[in-house]
C-alpha positions as CSV (number, residue, x, y, z in Angstrom):
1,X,0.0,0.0,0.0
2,X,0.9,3.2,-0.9
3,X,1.2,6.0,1.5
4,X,0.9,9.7,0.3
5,X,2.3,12.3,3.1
6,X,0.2,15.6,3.5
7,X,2.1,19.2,1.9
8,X,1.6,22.2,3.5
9,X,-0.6,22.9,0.5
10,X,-3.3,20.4,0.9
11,X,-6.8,20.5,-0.7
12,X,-9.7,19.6,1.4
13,X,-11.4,18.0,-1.5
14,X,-10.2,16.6,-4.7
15,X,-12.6,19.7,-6.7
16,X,-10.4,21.8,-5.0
17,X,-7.3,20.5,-5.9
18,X,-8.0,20.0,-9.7
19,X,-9.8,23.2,-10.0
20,X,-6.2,24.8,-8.4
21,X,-4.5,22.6,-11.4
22,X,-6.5,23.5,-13.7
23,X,-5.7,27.3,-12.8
24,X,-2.3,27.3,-12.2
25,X,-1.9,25.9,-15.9
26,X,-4.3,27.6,-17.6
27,X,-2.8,31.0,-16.4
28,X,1.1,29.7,-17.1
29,X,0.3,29.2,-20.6
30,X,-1.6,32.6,-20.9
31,X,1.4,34.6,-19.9
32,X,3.7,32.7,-22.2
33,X,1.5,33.1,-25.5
34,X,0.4,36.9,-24.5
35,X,-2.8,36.2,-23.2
36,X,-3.7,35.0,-26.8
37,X,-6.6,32.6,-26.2
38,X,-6.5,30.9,-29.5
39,X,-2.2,30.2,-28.7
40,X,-3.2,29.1,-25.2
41,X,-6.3,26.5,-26.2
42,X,-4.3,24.8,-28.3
43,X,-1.1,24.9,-26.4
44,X,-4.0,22.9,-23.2
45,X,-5.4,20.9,-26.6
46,X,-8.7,22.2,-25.6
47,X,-11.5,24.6,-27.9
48,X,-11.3,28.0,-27.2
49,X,-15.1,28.4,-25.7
50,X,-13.8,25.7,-23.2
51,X,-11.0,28.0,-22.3
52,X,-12.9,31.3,-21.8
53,X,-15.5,29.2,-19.4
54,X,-12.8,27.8,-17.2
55,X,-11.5,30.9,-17.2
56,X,-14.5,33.3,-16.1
57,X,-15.2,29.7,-13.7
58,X,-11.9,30.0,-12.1
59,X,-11.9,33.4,-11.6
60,X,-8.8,34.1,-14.3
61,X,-8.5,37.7,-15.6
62,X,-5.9,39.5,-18.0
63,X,-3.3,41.3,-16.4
64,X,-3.3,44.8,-16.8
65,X,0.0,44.6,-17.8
66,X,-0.5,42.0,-20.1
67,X,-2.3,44.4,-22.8
């Protein structure tokens, strides 16, 4: 059996912790390609509606310094 030891960062529910994912690389690949969505969508190999809803879901916003 495999035992997985607790980070500081721990998730209290796995939603959480793929939603946090899910963020971290979404917003990683926006910064490298410009905030271009159509570069970024196919960067995560997903369509570029599916991008702009996880983004407004997770709360992801251009940086003002981005534009």
């Amino acid at each position: 059996m495999t035992h997985v030891r607790p980070t500081s960062n721990a998730f209290s529910t796995l939603r959480e912790a793929v939603a946090e994912t899910e963020r971290q690389m979404i917003t990683r690949q926006l910064q490298e390609t410009n905030y271009n969505l159509l570069q970024t969508a196919k960067r995560l190999e997903i369509d570029r509606n599916t991008l702009k809803r996880k983004m407004r879901l997770l709360g992801i916003v251009r940086d003002a310094q981005s534009s």
